[in-house]
ROTOR-722590 format. One record per residue (C-alpha): residue in three letters; x, y, z. Coordinates in steps of 0.2 Angstrom, whole numbers, plus 2048, in hexadecimal, padded with zeros to 3 digits. Each point is the difference from the previous one (the first is absolute). Layout:
AlaXYZ
...
***
This chain:
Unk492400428
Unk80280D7F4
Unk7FB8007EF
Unk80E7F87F7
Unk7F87F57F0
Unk8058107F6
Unk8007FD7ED
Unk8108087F9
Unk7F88047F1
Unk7FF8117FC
Unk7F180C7FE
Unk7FB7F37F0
Unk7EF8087F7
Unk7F87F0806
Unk7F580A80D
Unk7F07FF7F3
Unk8047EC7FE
Unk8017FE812
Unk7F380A807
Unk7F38007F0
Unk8047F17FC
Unk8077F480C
Unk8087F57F4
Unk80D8067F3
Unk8067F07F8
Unk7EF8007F7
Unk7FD8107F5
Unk8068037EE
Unk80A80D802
Unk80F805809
Unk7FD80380C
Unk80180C7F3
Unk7F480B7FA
Unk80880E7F6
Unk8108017FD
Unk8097FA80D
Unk80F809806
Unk80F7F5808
Unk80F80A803
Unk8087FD810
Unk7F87F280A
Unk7F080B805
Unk7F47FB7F4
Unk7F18107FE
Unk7F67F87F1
Unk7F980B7F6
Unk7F47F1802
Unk7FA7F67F0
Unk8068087F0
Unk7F48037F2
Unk8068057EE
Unk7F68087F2
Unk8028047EF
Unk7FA8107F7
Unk7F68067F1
Unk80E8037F1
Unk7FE8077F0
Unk8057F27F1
Unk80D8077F3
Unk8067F27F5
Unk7FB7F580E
Unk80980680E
Unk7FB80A80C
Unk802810802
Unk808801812
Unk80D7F47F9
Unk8048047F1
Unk811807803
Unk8077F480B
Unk7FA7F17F7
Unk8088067F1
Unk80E805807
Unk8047ED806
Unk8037FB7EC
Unk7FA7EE7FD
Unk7F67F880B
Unk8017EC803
Unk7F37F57F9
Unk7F77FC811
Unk7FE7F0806
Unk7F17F67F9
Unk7F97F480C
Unk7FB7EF7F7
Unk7ED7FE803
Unk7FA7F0805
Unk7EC7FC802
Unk7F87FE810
Unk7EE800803
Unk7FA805813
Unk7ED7FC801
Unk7F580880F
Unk7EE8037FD
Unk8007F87F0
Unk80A8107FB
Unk80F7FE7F6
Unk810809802
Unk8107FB7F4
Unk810803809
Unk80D7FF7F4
Unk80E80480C
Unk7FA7F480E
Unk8127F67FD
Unk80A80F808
Unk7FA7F8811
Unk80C7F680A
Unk7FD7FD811
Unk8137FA802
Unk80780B7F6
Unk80B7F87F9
Unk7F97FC7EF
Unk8108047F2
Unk7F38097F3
Unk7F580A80E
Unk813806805
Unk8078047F0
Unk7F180B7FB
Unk80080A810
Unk8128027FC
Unk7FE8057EE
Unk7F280D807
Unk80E80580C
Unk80F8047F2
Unk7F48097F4
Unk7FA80B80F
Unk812801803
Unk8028057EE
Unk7F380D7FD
Unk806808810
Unk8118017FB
Unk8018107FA
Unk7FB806811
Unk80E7F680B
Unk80A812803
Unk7F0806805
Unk7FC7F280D
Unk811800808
Unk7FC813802
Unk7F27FF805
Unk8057F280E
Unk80E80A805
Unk7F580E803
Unk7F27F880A
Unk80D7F780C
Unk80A813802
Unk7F080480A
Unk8057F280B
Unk809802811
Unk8077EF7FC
Unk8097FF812
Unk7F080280A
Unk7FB7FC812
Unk7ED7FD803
Unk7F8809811
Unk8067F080D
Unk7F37FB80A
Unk8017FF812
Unk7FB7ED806
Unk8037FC811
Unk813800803
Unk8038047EE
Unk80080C7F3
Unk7FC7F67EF
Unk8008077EF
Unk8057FE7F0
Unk80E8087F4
Unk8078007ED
Unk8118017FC
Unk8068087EF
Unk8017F47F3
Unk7F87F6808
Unk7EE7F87F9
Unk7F97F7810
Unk7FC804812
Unk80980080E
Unk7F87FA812
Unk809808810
Unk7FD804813
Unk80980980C
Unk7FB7FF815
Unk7F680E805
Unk805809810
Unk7F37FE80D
Unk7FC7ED7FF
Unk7EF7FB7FC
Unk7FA8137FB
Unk7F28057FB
Unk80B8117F9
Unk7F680F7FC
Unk7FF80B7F1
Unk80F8097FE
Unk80A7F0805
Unk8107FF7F3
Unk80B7F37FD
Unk814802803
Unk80B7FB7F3
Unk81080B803
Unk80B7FD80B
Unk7FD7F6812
Unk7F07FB7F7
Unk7FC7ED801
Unk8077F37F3
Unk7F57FE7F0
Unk7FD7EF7FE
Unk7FA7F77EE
Unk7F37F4801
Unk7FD7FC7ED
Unk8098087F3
Unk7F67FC7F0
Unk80F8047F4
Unk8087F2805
Unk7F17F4800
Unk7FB8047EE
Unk8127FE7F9
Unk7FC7ED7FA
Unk7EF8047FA
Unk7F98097F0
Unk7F080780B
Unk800801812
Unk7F380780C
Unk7FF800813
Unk7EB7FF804
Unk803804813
Unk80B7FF80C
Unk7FD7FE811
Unk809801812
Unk7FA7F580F
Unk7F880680E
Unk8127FE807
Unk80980A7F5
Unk80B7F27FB
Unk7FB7F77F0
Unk7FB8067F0
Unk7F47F77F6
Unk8008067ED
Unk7F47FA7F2
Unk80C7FF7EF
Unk7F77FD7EF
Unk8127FE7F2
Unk7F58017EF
Unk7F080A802
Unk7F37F4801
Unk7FA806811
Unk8037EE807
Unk80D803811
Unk80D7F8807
Unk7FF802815
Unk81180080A
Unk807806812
Unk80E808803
Unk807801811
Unk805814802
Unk8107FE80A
Unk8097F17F7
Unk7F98057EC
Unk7FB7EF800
Unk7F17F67F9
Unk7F67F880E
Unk7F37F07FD
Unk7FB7FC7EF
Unk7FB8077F0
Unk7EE8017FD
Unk7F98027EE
Unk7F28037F6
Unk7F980D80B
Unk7F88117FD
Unk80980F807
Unk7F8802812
Unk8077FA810
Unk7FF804812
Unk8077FA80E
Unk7F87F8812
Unk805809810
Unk80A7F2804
Unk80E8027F2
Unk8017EF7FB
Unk7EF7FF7F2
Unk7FC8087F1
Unk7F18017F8
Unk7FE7FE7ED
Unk7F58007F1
Unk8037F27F2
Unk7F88027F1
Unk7F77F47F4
Unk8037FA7ED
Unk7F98137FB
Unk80980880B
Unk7F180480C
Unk805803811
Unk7F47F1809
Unk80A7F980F
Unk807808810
Unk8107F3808
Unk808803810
Unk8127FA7FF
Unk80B7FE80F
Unk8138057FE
Unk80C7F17FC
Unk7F17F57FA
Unk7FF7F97EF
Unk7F18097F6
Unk7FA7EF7FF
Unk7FB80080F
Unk7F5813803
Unk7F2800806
Unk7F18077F4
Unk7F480B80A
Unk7F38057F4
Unk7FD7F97ED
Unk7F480B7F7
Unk7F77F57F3
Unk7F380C7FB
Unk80C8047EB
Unk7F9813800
Unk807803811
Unk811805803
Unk80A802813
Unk80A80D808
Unk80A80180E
Unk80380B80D
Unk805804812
Unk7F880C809
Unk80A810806
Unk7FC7FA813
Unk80B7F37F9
Unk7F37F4809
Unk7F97F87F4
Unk8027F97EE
Unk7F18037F4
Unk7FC7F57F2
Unk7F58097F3
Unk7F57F67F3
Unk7F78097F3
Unk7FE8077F1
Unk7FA8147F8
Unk7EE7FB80A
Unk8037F780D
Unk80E7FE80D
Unk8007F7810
Unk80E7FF810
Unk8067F2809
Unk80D80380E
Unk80C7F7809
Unk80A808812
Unk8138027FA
Unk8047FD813
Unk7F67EF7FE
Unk8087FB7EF
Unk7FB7ED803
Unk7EF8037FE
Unk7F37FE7F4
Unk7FB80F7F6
Unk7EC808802
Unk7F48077F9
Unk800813806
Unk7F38077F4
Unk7F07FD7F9
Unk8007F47EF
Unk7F38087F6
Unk7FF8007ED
Unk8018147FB
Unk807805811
Unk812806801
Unk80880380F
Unk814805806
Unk805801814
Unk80D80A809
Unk8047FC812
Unk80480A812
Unk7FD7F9811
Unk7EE7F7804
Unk7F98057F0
Unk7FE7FA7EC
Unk8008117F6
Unk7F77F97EF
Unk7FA80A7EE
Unk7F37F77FB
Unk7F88057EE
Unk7F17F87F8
Unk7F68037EF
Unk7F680E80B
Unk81080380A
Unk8098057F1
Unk80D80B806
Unk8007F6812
Unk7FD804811
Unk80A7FD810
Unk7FD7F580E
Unk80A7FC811
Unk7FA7EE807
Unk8087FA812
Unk80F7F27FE
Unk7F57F480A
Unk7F08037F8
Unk8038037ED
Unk7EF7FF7F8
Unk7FB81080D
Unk80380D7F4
Unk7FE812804
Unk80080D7EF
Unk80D80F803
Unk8008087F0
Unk7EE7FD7F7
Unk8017FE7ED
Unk8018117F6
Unk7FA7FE7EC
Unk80C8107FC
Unk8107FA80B
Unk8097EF7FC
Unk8097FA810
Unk8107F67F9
Unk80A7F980F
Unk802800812
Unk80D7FE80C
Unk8017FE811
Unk81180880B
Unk8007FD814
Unk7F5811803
Unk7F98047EF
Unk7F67FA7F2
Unk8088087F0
Unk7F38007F2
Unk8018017EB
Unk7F18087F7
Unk7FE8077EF
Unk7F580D7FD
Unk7FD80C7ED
Unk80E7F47FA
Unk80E80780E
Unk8077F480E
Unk7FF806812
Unk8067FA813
Unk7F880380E
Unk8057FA810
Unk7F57FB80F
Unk8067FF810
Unk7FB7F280A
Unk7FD7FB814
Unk80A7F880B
Unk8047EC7FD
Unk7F47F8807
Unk7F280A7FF
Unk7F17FE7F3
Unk7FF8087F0
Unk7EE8077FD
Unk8048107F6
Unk80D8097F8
Unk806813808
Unk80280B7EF
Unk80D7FE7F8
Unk80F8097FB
Unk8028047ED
Unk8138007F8
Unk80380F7F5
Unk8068007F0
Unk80D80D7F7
Unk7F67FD7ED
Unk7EE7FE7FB
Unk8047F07F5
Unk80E7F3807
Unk8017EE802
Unk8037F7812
Unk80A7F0804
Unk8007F6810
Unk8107FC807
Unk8057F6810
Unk7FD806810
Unk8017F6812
Unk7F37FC80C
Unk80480680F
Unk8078127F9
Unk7F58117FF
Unk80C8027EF
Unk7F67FC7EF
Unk80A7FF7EF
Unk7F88057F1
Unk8068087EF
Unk7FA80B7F4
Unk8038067F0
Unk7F68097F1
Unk8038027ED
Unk80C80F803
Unk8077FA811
Unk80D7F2803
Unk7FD7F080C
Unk800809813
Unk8017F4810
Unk7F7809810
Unk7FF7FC810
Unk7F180480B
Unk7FC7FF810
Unk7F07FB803
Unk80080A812
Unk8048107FB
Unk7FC8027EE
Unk8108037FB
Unk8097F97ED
Unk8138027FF
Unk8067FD7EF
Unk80C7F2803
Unk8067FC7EC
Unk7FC80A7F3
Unk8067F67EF
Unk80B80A7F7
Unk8018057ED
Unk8108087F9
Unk8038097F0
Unk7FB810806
Unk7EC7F8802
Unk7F5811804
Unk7EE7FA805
Unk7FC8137FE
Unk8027FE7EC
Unk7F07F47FE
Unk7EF804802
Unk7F17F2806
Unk7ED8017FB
Unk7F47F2803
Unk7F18047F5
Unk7F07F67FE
Unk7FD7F67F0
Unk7EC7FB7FC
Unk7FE7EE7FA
Unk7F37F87F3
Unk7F17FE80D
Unk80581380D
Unk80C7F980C
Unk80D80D806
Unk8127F87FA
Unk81080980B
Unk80F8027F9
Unk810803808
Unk80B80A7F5
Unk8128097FF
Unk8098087F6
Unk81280C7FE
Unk7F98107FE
Unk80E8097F6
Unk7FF7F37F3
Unk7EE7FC7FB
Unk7F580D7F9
Unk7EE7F7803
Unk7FC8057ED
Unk7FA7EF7FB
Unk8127FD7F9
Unk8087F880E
Unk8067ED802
Unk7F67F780C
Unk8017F180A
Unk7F07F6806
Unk8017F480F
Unk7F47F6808
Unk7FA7F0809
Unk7EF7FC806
Unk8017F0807
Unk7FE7F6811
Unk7FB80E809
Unk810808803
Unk8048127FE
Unk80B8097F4
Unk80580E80A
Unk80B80E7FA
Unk8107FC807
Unk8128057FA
Unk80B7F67F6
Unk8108057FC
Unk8027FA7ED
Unk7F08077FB
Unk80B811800
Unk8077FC7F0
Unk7F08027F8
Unk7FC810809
Unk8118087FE
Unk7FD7FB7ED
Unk7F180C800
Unk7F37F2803
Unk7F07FF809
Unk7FC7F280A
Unk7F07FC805
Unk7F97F180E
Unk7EF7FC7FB
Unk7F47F980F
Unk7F47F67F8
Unk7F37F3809
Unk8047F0801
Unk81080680C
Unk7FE808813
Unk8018117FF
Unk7ED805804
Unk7FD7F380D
Unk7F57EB7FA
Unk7F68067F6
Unk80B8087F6
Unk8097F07FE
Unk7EF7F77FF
Unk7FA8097EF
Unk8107FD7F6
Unk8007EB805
Unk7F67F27F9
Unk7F28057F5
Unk806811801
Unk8138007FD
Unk7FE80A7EF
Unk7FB80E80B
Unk813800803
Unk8058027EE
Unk7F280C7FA
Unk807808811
Unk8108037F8
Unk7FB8077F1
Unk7F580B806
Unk811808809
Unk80B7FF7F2
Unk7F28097F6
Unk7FF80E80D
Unk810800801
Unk8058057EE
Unk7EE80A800
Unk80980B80D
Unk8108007F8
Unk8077F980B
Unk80C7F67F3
Unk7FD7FD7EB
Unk7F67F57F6
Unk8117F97FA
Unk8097FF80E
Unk7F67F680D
Unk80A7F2809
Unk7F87F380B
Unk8067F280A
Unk7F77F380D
Unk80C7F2808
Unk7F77EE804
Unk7EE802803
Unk8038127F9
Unk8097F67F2
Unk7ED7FA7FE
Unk7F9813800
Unk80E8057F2
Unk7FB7F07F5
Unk7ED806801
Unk8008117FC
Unk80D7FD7F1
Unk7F37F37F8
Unk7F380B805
Unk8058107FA
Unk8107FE7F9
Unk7FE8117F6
Unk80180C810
Unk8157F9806
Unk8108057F8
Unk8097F080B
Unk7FB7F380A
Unk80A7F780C
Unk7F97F1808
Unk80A7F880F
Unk8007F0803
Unk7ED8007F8
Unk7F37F4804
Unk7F88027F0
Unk7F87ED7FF
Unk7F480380E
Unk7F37F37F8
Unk80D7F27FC
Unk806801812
Unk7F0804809
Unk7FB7EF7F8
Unk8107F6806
Unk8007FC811
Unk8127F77FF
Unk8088127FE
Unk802808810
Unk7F680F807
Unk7F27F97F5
Unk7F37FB80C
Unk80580A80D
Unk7FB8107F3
Unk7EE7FB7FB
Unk7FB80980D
Unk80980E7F8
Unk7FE7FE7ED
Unk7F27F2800
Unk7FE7EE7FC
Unk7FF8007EE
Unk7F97ED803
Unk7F180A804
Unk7F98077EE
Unk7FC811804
Unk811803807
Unk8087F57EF
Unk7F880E7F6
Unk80580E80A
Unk80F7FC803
Unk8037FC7EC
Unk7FA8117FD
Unk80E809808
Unk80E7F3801
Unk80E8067F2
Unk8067F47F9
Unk7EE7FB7FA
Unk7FE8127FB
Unk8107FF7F4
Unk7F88077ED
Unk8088067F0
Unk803812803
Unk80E80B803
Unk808800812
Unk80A80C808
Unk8117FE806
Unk8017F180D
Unk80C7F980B
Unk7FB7F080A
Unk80A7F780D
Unk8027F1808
Unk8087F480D
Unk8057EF7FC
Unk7FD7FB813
Unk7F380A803
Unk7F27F580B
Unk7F5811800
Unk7FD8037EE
Unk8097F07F4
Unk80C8067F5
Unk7F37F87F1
Unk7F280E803
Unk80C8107F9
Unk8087F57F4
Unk7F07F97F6
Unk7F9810804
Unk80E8077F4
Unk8007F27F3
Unk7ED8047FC
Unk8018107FF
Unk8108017F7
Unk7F57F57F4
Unk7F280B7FE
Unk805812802
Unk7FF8097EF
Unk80D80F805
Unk813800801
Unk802807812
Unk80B7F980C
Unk7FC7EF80B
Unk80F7F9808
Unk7FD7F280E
Unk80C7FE80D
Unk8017F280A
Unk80A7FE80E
Unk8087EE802
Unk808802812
Unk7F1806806
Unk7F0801807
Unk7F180C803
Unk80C80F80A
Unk80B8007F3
Unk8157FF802
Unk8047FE812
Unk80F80D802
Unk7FC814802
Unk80C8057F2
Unk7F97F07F6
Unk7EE809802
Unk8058107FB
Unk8067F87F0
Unk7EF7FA7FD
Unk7F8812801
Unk80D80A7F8
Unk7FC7F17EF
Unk7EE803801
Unk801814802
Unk80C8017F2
Unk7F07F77F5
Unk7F580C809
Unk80B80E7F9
Unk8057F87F0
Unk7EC7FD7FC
Unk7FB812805
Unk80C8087F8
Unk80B80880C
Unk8138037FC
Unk80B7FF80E
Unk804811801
Unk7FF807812
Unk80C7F5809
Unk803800813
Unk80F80C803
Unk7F380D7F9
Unk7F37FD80C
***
């Protein structure tokens, strides 16, 4: 059978969750590291956003970088003052008093927690009043950019073409198909859809619009169709909690099939017989711990569980193979990852172990024909090795690619003739394909491989879907200056045919910006990248331009210099921006990540400040206009460096921050905690308490002047509580001694991604650059029908 359990979801910057990480409900972040960019229903994050703040001169207590807009806004509302209520948290026998402790509510539902979120709200509202005009322009000219009626590159799968589209006006994505001439396929390269006339009949299998019209927030996790190309099982979450809603829908009639399955993470996957699903529950934290087989028509009452992982630091993940053979069941955490599999021709069954369980070992497992293709990585292992093992004798491992200290091999796939391989090497991704014998025959060594080529020296990779049994592989490709492009490849020939190329309107010229990626040195020699770009007939790289900082550094994933369309109204407004590579993150292969984690996660701060200092050293932006930004976990890089050195920024803007590390590293009820000790520490364990109190911001919070900062926050948010940004923001509204801006915005429809609808998101970051602009300084005064 052909490869049909095809997600519809489109090229989603998930790839470095996926095949880094193996389980995305379980990191701080967004997904997201930078910024993350939604404007059609591709998603290209500009992964987790970090936000700084820069060095600013004091006159009469304002800082220099905003001393005409602030003055320009007249009378600025008495903030909100949080009420401070004393609460002792004792570890160690050390003290800490938490005055603002009462702001938690796990129900959210408490009336005075609600009304001072809401206060915080209207005076945000109010001291950003005087830049409404602005906003609305601002928003107006980010989404001009947008092809809003846009077709994504269909797919070929089996009989079908599917693919996604937007309509204008329209905020949610739209999920078609149309027959594919030919049958089952495979297709080749240059293959292109009809749509005119005589071309097959579009049909809609899930409109989203219509689904989130009875719903504040709506998100579709995954949608899947059965190996029969009839039913369409979606995963629905309606208010941003990450918790899904699981139903069928039967293709032909629009109807719902079965029951409604809650209370389930995002993934699913069908069995080759079309009648069971696979699922993920989670537990009271959220943690992703059981795997349930649930057989159409039947009552969830009555699944089946297949695997309970009781071990609290471990979290599951689920996954069918691209064989479509098997379904893997992945336990683990950032050390150590095992794989149990179950045949999806033999649903009924009882799931296995298929790797070794050993504490420090990681392992991941592709299939084709008679043989497991596994990654295995290890503490001396650390950027892994790969190994093929027969289907009938599993633990007989043979090594294909040995371990290499300076090249970091990230993921593996397996199509019907070829092995298709991720690595990461000097902070750049690479493919390489193998070929691979006939079916059947054994696999002792790999023929060399065959490189793909890229256009740019710097540019970030996404994995999209591709199908088993075709010689086509799907990938996209973007960089700082050039927009989100969708290739096809044949793995035969070598050759890439540019199927979608993600268009920008309002006259977009990539040959008017200029990228650099210089080399910062940290504190202790380290060699920092940064990726860089800038509009070259608009700065002068005197020292005097604005600059924005962004950065991450967390969970090993990489913040890769990818494009994003609204970060052009910063560049078109003369701004330079700059992406900041810092350890603790994946660029630079484990240990990378491995010296900025645990007891060495202030690398990634010092990391930070140590670019932003070469940065202005360079002159690559001024001393009073420096801007920086981290989103989630990068939330937690902005928070450090502004109560460590809160002299260097102009503006901070931390996303959705988790500023509390200690607080919530100590509280195993709130979820991802104790599936992150392993990532931050187990502050029950003293030397990790004190550590971690040295960096974590909100117990870093002292009398002194701040810069500008905007924090934010989601009400629903099961990543980062909505009570981390907001006591983060009532202590240091208490102790800061200067009279710069610090607005809190908290989100009460939503959770840790923000607004759910692409209009609604662009919304969000026309707000928080108009508070970029406002805070540095810069007047509105190149507008879009000049540029």
């Amino acid at each position: 059978m052909a490869c049909s359990n095809v997600s519809l979801r489109p090229l989603i910057a998930r790839r470095t969750l996926q095949s880094l990480l193996h389980r995305s409900p379980c990191i701080r972040l967004w997904s997201g590291c930078l910024s993350a960019v939604l404007t059609s229903d591709i998603v290209f994050p500009a992964r987790k956003a970090s936000r700084l703040v820069q060095h600013r001169s004091v006159l009469n207590g304002v800082s220099k970088g905003v001393e005409a807009p602030v003055a320009a806004m007249g009378v600025i509302p008495k903030p909100p003052v949080a009420r401070k209520v004393s609460h002792v948290l004792e570890t160690h026998g050390d003290k800490r008093i938490d005055d603002y402790y009462w702001i938690r509510d796990d129900e959210r539902k408490n009336p005075d927690v609600l009304a001072y979120l809401e206060e915080e709200n209207s005076y945000t509202e109010a001291v950003m009043a005087d830049s409404k005009d602005f906003q609305e322009s601002l928003f107006q000219e980010i989404r001009s950019k947008i092809k809003e009626d846009d077709v994504n590159a269909p797919l070929r799968n089996g009989p079908f073409f599917y693919y996604t589209k937007n309509l204008e006006g329209q905020q949610y994505t739209v999920h078609c198909r149309r027959a594919a001439p030919g049958g089952e396929g495979p297709g080749h390269v240059d293959e292109v859809m009809e749509t005119g006339n005589g071309a097959s009949e579009e049909e809609v299998l899930l409109d989203e619009n219509k689904e989130a019209k009875e719903h504040e927030f709506y998100h579709v996790g995954e949608v899947k169709v059965s190996p029969n190309h009839k039913l369409l099982a979606v995963t629905e979450d309606f208010t941003g909690d990450e918790v899904y809603s699981i139903r069928v829908i039967d293709i032909e009639t629009g109807q719902s099939v079965g029951n409604l399955i809650t209370g389930s993470t995002e993934q699913i996957e069908w069995a080759e017989d079309n009648e069971i699903l696979f699922y993920v529950s989670q537990d009271e934290v959220h943690r992703p711990y059981k795997v349930w087989r649930h057989r159409l028509n039947n009552n969830q009452s009555d699944d089946e569980c297949l695997y309970h992982e009781k071990n609290e630091e471990h979290y599951i993940d689920l996954r069918k193979s691209e064989s479509e053979e098997y379904i893997f069941v992945y336990s683990g955490t950032k050390v150590t990852q095992f794989v149990l599999y179950l045949s999806s021709n033999e649903p009924n069954g009882d799931m296995k172990p298929l790797s070794p369980h050993i504490e420090g070992e990681d392992y991941s497992v592709t299939h084709r024909g008679n043989h497991f293709y596994f990654t295995r990585r290890s503490e001396e292992i650390f950027n892994s090795e790969l190994l093929v093992a027969p289907v009938t004798n599993i633990s007989a491992f043979t090594v294909l690619l040995s371990h290499r200290p300076s090249v970091k091999l990230e993921n593996v796939r397996a199509s019907r003739d070829h092995l298709i391989v991720n690595v990461r090497e000097d902070g750049l991704q690479a493919i390489t394909i193998y070929a691979l014998p006939p079916a059947g025959k054994s696999v002792e060594s790999l023929s060399e491989g065959q490189k793909i080529k890229f256009p740019e020296p710097t540019y970030s990779l996404e994995d999209e879907s591709y199908q088993f049994n075709s010689h086509i592989f799907r990938y996209g490709y973007s960089s700082l200056r050039t927009p989100q492009s969708v290739y096809d490849y044949d793995l035969n020939s070598g050759k890439a045919v540019l199927k979608k190329l993600k268009p920008v309107l309002g006259g977009f010229d990539v040959n008017k910006y200029e990228t650099v990626r210089p080399w910062a040195t940290a504190s202790d020699g380290t060699r920092i990248p940064i990726s860089i770009i800038y509009r070259k007939d608009l700065v002068k790289l005197d020292g005097t331009d604005p600059l924005f900082l962004s950065g991450y550094g967390s969970y090993e994933i990489p913040n890769d210099p990818e494009f994003n369309y609204h970060r052009l109204s910063l560049l078109d407004r003369g701004v330079v921006f700059a992406v900041a590579h810092i350890r603790g993150g994946g660029e630079l292969g484990r240990k990378w990540y491995e010296d900025g984690k645990l007891l060495r996660k202030k690398n990634t701060f010092t990391d930070f400040i140590s670019c932003a200092e070469y940065l202005l050293e360079n002159k690559y932006g001024s001393k009073d206009k420096i801007a920086v930004q981290g989103r989630s976990a990068g939330g937690l890089l902005a928070g450090a460096v502004l109560t460590m050195r809160p002299d260097l920024f102009t503006t901070v803007i931390a996303e959705v921050a988790f500023v509390d590390v200690l607080t919530t590293m100590l509280d195993p009820s709130i979820p991802l905690t104790t599936v992150e000790w392993e990532e931050w520490g187990n502050p029950a364990k003293e030397e990790y308490y004190y550590y971690m109190k040295s960096y974590s911001p909100q117990d870093n919070i002292q009398a002194r002047d701040y810069p500008n900062v905007l924090v934010t926050g989601g009400l629903h948010d099961p990543r980062v509580a909505y009570w981390e940004p907001s006591k983060f923001v009532a202590k240091l509204r208490e102790m800061k001694t200067d009279s710069n801006l610090l607005l809190l915005k908290c989100d009460m429809g939503a959770g840790h991604f923000s607004k759910s609808g692409r209009f609604d998101k662009l919304k969000d970051f026309a707000f928080t650059y108009a508070f970029v602009l406002k805070t540095l300084g810069i007047l509105p005064s190149i507008n879009s029908s000049n540029l």
